[in-house]
N, C-alpha and C positions, 0 to 999 in steps of 0.2 A: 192738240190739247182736248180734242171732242170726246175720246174717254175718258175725261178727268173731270169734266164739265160738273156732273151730279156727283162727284164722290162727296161732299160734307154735306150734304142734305138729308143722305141715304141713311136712315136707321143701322139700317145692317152696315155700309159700312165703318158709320160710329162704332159699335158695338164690336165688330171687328179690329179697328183701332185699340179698343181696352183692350181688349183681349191681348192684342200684340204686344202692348205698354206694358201690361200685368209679364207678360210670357219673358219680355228683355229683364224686364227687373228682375226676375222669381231665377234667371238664367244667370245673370250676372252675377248676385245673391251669392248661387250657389255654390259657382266655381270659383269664386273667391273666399268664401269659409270654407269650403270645404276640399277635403283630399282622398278622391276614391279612383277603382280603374277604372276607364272609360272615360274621363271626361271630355275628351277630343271629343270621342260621338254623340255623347249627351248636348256637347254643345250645338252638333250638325243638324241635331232633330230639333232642336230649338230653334234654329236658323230656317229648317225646311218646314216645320211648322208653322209660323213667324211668315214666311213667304207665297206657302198654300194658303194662310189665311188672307194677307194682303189680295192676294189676284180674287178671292171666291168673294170679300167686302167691294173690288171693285167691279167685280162682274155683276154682282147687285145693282149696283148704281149706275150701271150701262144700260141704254135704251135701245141700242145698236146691234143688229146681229153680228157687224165686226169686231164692235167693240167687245162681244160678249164674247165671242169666240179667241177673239187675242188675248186676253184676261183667264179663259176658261185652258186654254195651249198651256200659258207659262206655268199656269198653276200646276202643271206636269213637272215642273221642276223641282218642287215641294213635296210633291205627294211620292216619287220614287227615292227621292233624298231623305225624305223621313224615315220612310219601311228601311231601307238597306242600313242605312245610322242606326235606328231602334238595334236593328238584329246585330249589327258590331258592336253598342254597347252593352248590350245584355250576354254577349257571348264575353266580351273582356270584362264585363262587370259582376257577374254570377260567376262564369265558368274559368275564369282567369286565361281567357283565351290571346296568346302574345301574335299568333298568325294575325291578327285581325290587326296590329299592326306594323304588319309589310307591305312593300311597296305592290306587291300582284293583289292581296286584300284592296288596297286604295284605291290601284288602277280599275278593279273588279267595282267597288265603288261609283268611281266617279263613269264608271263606262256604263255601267246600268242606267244613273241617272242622265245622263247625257245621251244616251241612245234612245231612251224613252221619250227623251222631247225630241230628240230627229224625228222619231217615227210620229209622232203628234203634228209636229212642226208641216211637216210635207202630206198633212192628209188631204191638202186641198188635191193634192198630185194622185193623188192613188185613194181615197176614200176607204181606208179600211178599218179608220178608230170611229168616224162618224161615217155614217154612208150620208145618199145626196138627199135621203129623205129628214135629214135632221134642217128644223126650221125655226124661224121667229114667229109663233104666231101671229095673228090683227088682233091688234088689242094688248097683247101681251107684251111685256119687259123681260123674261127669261125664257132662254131658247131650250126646245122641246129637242133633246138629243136620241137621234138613233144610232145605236152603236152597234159598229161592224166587228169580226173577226179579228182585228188587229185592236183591235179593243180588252176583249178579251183574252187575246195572247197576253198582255201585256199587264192585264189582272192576275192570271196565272204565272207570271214569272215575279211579280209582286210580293204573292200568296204563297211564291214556295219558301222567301224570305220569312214570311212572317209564321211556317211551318218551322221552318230550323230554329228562330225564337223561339217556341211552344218545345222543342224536344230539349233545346235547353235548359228552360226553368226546370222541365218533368228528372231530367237530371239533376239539378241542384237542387230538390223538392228531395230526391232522395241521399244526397252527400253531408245537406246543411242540417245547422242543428235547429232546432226547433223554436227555439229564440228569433231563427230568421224565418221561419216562415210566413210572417206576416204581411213582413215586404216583396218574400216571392209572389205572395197572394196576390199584392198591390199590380207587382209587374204581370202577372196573369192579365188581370183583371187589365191593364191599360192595352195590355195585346188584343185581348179578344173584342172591348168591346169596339173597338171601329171597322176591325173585320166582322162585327153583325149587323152593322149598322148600313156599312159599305154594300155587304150583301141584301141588304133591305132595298137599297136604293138601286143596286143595278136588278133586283129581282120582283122585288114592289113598287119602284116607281118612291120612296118613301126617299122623302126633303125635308131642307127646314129652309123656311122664305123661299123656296123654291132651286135651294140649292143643293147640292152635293152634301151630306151633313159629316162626309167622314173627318175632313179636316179641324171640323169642332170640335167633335166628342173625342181624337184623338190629345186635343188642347187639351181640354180638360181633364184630359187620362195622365198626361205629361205633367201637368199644371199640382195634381193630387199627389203624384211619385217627390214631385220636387218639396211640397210644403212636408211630407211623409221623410222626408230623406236628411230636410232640415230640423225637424223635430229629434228624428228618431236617431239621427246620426248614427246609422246601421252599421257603415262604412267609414264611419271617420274613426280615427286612431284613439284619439283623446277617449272617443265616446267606449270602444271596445274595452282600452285599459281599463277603464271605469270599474269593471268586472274582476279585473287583473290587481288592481291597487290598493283597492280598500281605503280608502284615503284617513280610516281611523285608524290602521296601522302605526305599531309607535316603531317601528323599523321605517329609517327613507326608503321612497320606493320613487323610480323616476321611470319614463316613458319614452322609448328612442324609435323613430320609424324608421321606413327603412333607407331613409335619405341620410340616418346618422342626425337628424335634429331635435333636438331634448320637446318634445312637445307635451309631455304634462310631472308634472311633482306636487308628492302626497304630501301633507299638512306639516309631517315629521321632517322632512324633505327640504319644505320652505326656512322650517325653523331651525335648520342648521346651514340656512345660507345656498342653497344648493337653487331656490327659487328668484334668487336675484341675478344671475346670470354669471354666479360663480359655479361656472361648470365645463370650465376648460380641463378641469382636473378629469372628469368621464372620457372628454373628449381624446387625449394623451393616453389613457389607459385603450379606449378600443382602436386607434390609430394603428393601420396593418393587419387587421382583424380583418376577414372575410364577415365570419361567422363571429360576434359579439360572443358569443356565448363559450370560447374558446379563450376570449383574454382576458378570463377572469380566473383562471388556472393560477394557484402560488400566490397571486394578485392580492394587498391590500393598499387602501386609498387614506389618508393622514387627513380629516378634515379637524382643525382647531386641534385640541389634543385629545380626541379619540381615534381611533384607528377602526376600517372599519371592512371589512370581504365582502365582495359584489358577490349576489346570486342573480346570476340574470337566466329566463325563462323566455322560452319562444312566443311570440302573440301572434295568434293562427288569426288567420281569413276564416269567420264566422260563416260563409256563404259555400268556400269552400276549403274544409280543411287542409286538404292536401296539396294544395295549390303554393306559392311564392306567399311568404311572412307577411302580418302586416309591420312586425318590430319588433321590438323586446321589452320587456320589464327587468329594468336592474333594483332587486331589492340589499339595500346593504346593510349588514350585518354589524352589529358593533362586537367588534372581540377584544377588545381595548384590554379590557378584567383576564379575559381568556390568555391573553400573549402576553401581562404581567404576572399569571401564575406558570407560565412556560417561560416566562423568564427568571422566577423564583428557582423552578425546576430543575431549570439546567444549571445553577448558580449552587444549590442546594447537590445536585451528581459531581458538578466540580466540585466542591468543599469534603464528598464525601469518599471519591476519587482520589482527592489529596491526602486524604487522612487515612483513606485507606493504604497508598504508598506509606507513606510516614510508619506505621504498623508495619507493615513487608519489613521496610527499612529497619525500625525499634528491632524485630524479631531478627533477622538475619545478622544485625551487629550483636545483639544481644549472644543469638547462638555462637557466633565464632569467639567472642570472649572467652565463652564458656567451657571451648571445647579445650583452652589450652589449661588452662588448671584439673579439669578434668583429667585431662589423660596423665597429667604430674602425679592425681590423686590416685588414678588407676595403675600409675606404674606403681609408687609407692606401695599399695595395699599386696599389687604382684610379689613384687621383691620382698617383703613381710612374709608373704605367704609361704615364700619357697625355700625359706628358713635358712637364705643365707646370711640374716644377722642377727640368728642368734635365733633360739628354742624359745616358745613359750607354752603358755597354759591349754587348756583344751578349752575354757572360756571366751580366752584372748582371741582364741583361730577362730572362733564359733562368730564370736564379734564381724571381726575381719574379713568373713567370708561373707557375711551379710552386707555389709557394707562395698564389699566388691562386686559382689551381685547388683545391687541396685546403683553402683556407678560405671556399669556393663550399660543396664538398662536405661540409664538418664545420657546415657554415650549416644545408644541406640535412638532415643527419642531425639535426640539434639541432629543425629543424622540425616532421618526423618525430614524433622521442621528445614531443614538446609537443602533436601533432595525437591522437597514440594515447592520452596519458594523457588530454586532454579528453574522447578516447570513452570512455576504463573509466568515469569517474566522472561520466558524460552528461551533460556541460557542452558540448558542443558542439551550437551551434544552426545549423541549415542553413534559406535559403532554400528557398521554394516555388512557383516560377516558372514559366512556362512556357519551355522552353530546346530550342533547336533543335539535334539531335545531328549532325545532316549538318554542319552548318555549323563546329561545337566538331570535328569532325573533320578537315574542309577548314584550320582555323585551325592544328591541332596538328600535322598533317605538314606544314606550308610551316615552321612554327619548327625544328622536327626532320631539317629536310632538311641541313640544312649537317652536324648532326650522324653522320645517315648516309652521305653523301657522305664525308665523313671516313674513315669504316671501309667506303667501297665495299659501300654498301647500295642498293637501289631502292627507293624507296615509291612505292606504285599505291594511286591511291582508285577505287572501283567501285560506288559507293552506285546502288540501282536505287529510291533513295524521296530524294525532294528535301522540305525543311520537314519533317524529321522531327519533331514537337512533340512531349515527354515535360513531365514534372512534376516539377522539382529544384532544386536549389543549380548552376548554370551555373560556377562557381569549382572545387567539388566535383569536379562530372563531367566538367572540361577537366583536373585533377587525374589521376584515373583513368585519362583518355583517355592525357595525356602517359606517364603509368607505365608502360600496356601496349603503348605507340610505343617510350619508352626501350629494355623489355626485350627488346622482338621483335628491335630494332636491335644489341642487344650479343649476344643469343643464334644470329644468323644469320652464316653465313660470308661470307667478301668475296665480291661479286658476288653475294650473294643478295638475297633479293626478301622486302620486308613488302608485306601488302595490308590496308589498311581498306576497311570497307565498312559500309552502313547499308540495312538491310531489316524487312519488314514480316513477321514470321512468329506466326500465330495471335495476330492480334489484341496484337501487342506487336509495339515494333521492337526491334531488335537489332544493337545495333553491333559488330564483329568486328573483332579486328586475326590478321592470321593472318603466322607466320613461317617461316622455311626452314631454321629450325634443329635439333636432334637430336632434338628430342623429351623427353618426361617420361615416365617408367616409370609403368606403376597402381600405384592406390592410394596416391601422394604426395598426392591432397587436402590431409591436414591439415599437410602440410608447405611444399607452396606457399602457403597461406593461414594460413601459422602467425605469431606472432610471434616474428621474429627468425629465421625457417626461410630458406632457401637448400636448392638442389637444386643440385649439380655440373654444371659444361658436360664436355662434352666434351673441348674444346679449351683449359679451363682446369681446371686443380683445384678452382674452387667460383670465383661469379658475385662479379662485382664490385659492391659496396650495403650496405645495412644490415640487410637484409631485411624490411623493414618494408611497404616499396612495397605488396605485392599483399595484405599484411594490415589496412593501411588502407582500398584500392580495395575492398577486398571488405566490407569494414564499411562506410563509405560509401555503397556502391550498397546494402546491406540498409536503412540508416537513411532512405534515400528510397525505399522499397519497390519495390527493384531486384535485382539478384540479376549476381551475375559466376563465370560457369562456365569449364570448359575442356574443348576433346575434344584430345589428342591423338596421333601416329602416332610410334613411334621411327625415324629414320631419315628419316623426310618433312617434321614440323615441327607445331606448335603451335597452336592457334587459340582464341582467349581471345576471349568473350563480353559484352557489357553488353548486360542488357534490362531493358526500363524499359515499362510499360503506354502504350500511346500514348493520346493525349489526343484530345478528340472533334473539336480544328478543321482535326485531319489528315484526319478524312472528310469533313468541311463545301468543304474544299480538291478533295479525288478528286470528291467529287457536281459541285463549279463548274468 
């Protein structure tokens, strides 16, 4: 007990004593409020702190060169425990460094520190941390050290620790944001100054009470980081979201680390419950989730009766961005309003869906009634006509022929409406034939001639491909053909000119009817091929039809994997397209 004799007399190691009381409490504090990387080592420098300082208060209070000396060894256990702890936690605390905790890191550790007191320990054996000139003065209380080569080895394997801290920070000085660089300053500033102080005293002889001063001013470097760390909560979760949440936000916004533990909810948050600890509902939503941020995908959450879409955002490591999350922000969204007028919406396409069927339906029974008295009326006017019951006036036939005419053309329109509604609801089956388009062309201007002749038209064929063979419905595409004969015929002035023609262009043919009439403005596409569209003549207020013609032909030639274009010129005239893939026995034909 002869070293313990003077320890509660000793100023110094009073003083030493607070320090230690301040240093456990500020330690405990910390790691119990708080949650950052490194606290394993943070709490080792506390410990080797804590422990450097006990032996340097009792070596005070020793009178003994033994004493001083036994007191002055251990104290080696603190001062290599600290350096090597500082430099693990600044490396997993700035640089997000995960090596620092493995097992060859720890061993590296605990062998640094543990070697450094062997080699202390046995200097009586070999003199090479004190040589034999170090003494007790007369008169004096603390021993006058001379330090040997193993002294200094042992400062430079110390220093190379407290080097790789320094290239550290000088890295996260450049990676962090600027926000952090206050606390990098901090931890600078706790690194260097016991390394100048340290050097002060092996190079100047420079003490305090005649001790060692590094393990003070290291306390206090330690002691400033800690009160800095709990203020400024750099590192803690809650404190970063801060940034993140807004907490005036009238959207909930909640706060998830990366343990998956709700650790902070904004104002809006609390006040729909979400702050009492009803928050199993988040917890069910990220369950199986890696990545939070992935199961919020489709995802909405039913709190009371709003409904609401998680946005959740990453929450970076402020020190280093690129490093491991510190958690996420789930902001939710209220779309309650939003997915009652999408369910308005789609309530609103069914009712319109339905009515629109209901119309097909009206139309299609409507047509088929129509068509049976119809053709009663159209036989009737026939048989009138053809004077086998009897002679009449030239008034009477004038009548009658009128009248046949337009129950020809209300035949043709009821056709039409019956042709288009088989296509909406693709009940319409077309042959797969092989069908010769020269020839359905040759057919359709000798029918058509009388009709042009009529209104002082010319029709000219000029096909430069005879057997044109394509793949179709032959009913279909003499259908189309007639259409774009009819139209070219009503759209061209007296004494103008249609021409058909049938050609072979890139591997397809192409049938053309081209006319001499005004022309189609651009961009009418979707009104010439519209249902029920018309485009204005010139020479008429709007085409005489149903306009149905070229909404069929063009559906038609898609449904046999055909295509019907148009180019053309105002003032010159029209030229309407059918192409159709030509078939292989049109080249079996060219080779013979």
């Amino acid at each position: 007990m002869t070293c313990f004799e003077r320890a509660f007399s000793s100023p110094v190691f009073l003083v030493a004593v607070a320090v230690i009381a301040l240093a456990a409490f500020t330690m405990i504090w910390t790691l119990k409020s708080q949650d950052f990387n490194g606290k394993r080592f943070y709490a080792l420098t506390f410990i080797g702190v804590m422990w450097a300082l006990l032996c340097v208060g009792l070596e005070a209070a020793s009178a003994t060169y033994a004493c001083n000396m036994q007191w002055a060894t251990l104290a080696w256990l603190g001062h290599g425990l600290v350096t090597t702890s500082w430099c693990y936690f600044v490396f997993n605390y700035v640089g997000g460094a995960d090596w620092v905790r493995t097992r060859r890191a720890t061993a590296l550790l605990l062998g640094v520190t543990l070697g450094i007191f062997a080699v202390v320990a046995t200097n009586p054996w070999h003199q090479l941390v004190y040589t034999g000139d170090t003494m007790l003065p007369v008169g004096s209380e603390q021993i006058e050290y001379v330090h040997g080569p193993g002294f200094f080895t042992i400062i430079a394997l110390l220093y190379t620790f407290v080097m790789a801290t320094f290239v550290c920070l000088i890295r996260g000085f450049v990676r962090a944001k600027r926000s952090a660089w206050p606390l990098l300053s901090m931890l600078t500033a706790i690194t260097l100054s016991p390394l100048v102080v340290n050097a002060a005293y092996i190079g100047l002889d420079f003490t305090f009470f005649g001790l060692d001063p590094t393990a003070f001013m290291f306390t206090l470097g330690v002691l400033a980081f800690s009160w800095m760390l709990v203020v400024s909560k750099t590192m803690d979760m809650a404190a970063v979201g801060k940034s993140v949440l807004f907490d005036t936000s009238s959207e909930p916004v909640v706060l998830i680390d990366r343990k998956r533990n709700i650790v902070l909810t904004n104002a809006a948050a609390r006040k729909r419950g979400l702050g009492n600890g009803n928050t199993q509902m988040l917890r069910d939503l990220f369950a199986g989730h890696d990545d939070l941020a992935t199961a919020a995908d489709g995802s909405h959450l039913q709190i009371g009766r709003r409904a609401y879409e998680p946005r959740i955002q990453k929450v970076r490591n402020p020190l280093n961005p690129s490093a491991e999350i510190l958690g996420w922000s789930v902001t939710l969204v209220d779309v309650t309003d939003r997915m009652a007028i999408n369910t308005s919406l789609q309530e609103a396409l069914r009712a319109a869906d339905a009515a629109n069927r209901a119309k097909d339906e009206f139309v299609s029974v409507v047509s088929h009634e129509m068509r049976t008295p119809l053709t009663s009326l159209k036989g009737g006017l026939a048989l009138a006509l053809s004077g086998h019951i009897g002679e009449m006036s030239d008034q009477m036939r004038a009548l009658l022929e009128i009248s046949h005419r337009n129950g020809i053309r209300l035949s043709r329109l009821i056709d039409q409406i019956l042709l288009a509604q088989k296509m909406d609801i693709g009940a319409l089956q077309l042959d797969e034939d092989a069908v010769d388009l020269d020839r359905l062309l040759a057919d359709s201007i000798e029918e058509n001639r009388i009709f042009a002749t009529e209104r002082k038209i010319t029709l000219v064929k000029k096909s430069t491909v005879s057997h044109a063979l394509v793949q179709g419905d032959a009913f279909a595409i003499r259908q189309i053909i007639d259409n774009l004969l009819s139209n070219a015929i009503k759209f061209s002035p007296e004494n103008g000119t249609v021409e058909g023609a049938v050609h072979m262009t890139n591997g397809k043919l192409r049938l053309s009817i081209k006319d001499t009439g005004h022309g189609i403005p651009e961009g009418m596409e979707d009104r010439v091929f519209g249902r029920f569209g018309q485009v204005a003549n010139q020479s008429q207020h709007s085409t005489q039809g149903s306009g149905l013609g070229l909404h069929i032909s063009k559906r038609l030639a898609c449904q046999m994997h055909g295509d019907l274009t148009y180019d053309s010129t105002l003032g010159v005239g029209t030229n309407f397209h059918l192409e159709f893939a030509a078939m292989a026995q049109n080249e079996d034909r060219l080779a013979g």
